[in-house]
C-alpha positions in Angstrom: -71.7 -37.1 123.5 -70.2 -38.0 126.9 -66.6 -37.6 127.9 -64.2 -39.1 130.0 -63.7 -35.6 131.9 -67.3 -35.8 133.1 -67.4 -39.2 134.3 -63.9 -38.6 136.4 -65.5 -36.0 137.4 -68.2 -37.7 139.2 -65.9 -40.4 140.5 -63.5 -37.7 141.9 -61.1 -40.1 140.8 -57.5 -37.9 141.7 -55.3 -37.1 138.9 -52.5 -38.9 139.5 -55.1 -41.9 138.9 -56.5 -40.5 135.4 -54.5 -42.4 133.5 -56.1 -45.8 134.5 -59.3 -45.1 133.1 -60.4 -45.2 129.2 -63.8 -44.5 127.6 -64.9 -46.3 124.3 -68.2 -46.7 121.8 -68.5 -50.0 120.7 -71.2 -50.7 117.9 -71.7 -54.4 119.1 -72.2 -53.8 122.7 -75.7 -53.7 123.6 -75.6 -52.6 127.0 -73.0 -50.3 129.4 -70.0 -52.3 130.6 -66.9 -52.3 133.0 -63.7 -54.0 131.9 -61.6 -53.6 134.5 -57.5 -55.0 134.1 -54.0 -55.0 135.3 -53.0 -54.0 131.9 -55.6 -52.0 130.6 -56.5 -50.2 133.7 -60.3 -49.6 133.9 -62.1 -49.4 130.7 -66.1 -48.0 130.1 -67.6 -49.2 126.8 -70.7 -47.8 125.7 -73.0 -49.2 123.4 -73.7 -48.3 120.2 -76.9 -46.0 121.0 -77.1 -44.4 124.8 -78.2 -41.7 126.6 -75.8 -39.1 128.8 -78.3 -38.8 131.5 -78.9 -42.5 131.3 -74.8 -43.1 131.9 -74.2 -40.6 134.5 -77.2 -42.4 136.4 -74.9 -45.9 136.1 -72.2 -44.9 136.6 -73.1 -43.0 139.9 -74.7 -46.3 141.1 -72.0 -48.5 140.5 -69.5 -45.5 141.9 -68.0 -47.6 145.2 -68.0 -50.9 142.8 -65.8 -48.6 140.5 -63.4 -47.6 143.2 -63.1 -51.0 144.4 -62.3 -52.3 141.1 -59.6 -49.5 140.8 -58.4 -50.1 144.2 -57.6 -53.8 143.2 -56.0 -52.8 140.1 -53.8 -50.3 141.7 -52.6 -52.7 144.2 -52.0 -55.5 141.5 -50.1 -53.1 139.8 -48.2 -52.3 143.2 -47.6 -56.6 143.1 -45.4 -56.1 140.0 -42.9 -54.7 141.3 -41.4 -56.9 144.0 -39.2 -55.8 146.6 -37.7 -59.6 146.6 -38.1 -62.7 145.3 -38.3 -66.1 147.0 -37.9 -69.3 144.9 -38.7 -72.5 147.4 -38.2 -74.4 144.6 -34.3 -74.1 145.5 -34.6 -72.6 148.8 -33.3 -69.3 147.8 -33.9 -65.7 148.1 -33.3 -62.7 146.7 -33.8 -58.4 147.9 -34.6 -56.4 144.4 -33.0 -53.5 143.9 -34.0 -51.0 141.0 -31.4 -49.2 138.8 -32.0 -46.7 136.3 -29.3 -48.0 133.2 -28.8 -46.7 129.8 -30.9 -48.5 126.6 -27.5 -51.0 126.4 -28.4 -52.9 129.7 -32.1 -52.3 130.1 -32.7 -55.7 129.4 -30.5 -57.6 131.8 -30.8 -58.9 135.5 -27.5 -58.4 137.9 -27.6 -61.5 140.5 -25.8 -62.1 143.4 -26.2 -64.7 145.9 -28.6 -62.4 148.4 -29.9 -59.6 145.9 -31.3 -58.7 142.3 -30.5 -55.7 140.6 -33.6 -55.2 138.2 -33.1 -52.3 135.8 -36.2 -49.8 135.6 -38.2 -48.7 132.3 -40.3 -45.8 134.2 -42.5 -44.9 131.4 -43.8 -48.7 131.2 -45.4 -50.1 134.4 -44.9 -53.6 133.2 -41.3 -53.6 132.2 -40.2 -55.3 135.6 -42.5 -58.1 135.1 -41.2 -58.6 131.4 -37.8 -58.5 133.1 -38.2 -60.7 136.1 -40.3 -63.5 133.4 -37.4 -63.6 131.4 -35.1 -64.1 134.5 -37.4 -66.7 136.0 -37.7 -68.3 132.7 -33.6 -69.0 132.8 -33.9 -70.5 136.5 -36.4 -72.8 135.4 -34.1 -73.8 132.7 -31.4 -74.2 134.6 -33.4 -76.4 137.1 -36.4 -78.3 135.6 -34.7 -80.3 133.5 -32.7 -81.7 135.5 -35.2 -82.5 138.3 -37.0 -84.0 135.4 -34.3 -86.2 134.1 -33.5 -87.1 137.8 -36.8 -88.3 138.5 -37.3 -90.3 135.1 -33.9 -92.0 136.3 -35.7 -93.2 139.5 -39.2 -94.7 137.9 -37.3 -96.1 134.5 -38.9 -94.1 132.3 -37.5 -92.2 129.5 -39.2 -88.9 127.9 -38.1 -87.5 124.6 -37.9 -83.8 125.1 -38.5 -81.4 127.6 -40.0 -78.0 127.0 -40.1 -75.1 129.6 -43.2 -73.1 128.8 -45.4 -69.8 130.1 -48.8 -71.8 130.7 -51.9 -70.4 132.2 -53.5 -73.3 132.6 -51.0 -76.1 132.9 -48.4 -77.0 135.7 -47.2 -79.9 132.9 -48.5 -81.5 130.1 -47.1 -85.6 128.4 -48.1 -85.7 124.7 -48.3 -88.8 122.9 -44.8 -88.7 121.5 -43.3 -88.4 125.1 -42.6 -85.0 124.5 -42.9 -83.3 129.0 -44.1 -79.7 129.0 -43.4 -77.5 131.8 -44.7 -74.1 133.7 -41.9 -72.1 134.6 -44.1 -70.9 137.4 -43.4 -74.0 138.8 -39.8 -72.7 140.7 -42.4 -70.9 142.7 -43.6 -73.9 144.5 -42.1 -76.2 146.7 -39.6 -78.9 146.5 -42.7 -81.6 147.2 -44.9 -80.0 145.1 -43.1 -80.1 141.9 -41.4 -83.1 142.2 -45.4 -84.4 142.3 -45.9 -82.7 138.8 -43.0 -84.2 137.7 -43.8 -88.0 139.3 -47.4 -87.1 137.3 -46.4 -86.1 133.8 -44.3 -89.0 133.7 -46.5 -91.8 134.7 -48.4 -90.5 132.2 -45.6 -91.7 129.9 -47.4 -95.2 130.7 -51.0 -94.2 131.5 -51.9 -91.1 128.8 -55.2 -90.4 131.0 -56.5 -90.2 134.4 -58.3 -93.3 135.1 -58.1 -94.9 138.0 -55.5 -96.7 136.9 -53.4 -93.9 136.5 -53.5 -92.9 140.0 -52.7 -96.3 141.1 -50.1 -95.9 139.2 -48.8 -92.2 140.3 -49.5 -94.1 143.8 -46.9 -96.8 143.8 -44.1 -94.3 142.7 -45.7 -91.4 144.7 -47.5 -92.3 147.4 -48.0 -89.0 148.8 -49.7 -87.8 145.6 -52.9 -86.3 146.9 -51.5 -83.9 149.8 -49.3 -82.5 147.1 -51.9 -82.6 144.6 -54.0 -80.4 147.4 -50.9 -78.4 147.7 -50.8 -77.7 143.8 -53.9 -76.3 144.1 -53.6 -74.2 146.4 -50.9 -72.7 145.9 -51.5 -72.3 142.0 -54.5 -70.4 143.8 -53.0 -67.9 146.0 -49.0 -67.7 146.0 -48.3 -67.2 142.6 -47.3 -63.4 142.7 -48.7 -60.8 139.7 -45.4 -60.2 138.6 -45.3 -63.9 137.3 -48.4 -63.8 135.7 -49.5 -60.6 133.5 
């Protein structure tokens, strides 16, 4: 039976690096796999039936793809622990700094006007990013809503409630009942660009689809729809840091 030891081994992965791997049997596999994560590290599930030589010979082939892989999971690991935090949302920013506290404060976020002081929970990696969730999850309470009510007062349209949610898919969702759902992750995005999400959810207040007719709608009230739609995209795609999202 193979071990972990021996595969390290052939990696020359360095110790202080050993921790990010993991070795499992699975009876349902079928074949050799790599599962590499931010949160699991990088995990090698065999299948049920396999042969040492046979996963030595894999494993030495795929050896840069490996420390690629690893690579990108150390630096995405590196991403969740900011050294500061810019909101464009509200045009404000802040420096981190990282205290060690006693079990009493561990879960609370000191903020001034220029700096953060984030307590630290050395013996788990993602504790900042629990942390800095729950303190962007208070902003965008604090600031959503009101956007959102301020915006409904302009087109004359009137929501029920309004939810701020953790979504990976969804910048904002309308349901049926007028009921607005919002990312939080939105307070990383600009002015423009949320106040688009907002102009979009509630149009859909009238229109609860995306024909045509919709955007003529969105249109009228926001004629600059499609550059900020093109902005959403974009940067949903590439500015939304790790710490936000594991």
């Amino acid at each position: 039976m193979i071990h972990l030891e021996l595969i390290l081994e052939l990696l020359d992965i360095p110790e202080e690096n050993i921790d990010l791997f993991s070795l499992r049997q699975s009876n349902r596999a079928k074949r050799l796999s790599f599962k590499p994560s931010i949160r699991n590290g990088f995990e090698i599930v065999l299948p049920r039936n396999y042969d040492d030589k046979w996963v030595l010979e894999i494993v030495t082939k795929n050896k840069s793809r490996i420390l690629k892989l690893l690579t990108e999971i150390m630096e995405s690991r590196r991403e969740i622990r900011p050294t500061s935090i810019e909101l464009p949302s509200i045009g404000s920013s802040w420096e981190i700094i990282y205290i060690a506290t006693d079990e009493k404060y561990l879960h609370a976020v000191t903020e001034t006007s220029t700096a953060l002081e984030v307590p630290e929970k050395t013996e788990d990696v993602f504790w900042t990013s629990i942390i800095l969730q729950k303190w962007l999850q208070e902003k965008a309470i604090q600031y959503l809503p009101i956007h959102l009510h301020n915006v409904s007062l302009k087109l004359e349209l009137s929501y029920k409630k309004v939810r701020i949610k953790r979504q990976k898919t969804l910048w904002g969702s309308c349901s049926i009942k007028g009921n607005i759902n919002l990312n939080r992750n939105l307070m990383l995005m600009p002015y423009e660009v949320i106040d688009y999400v907002l102009h979009h959810e509630l149009t859909h207040l009238k229109i609860l689809n995306h024909s045509s007719k919709f955007w003529k709608e969105l249109e009228s009230s926001f004629p600059e729809y499609k550059m900020r739609k093109k902005q959403l995209k974009h940067f949903g795609s590439n500015q939304i840091p790790e710490w936000a999202l594991v």
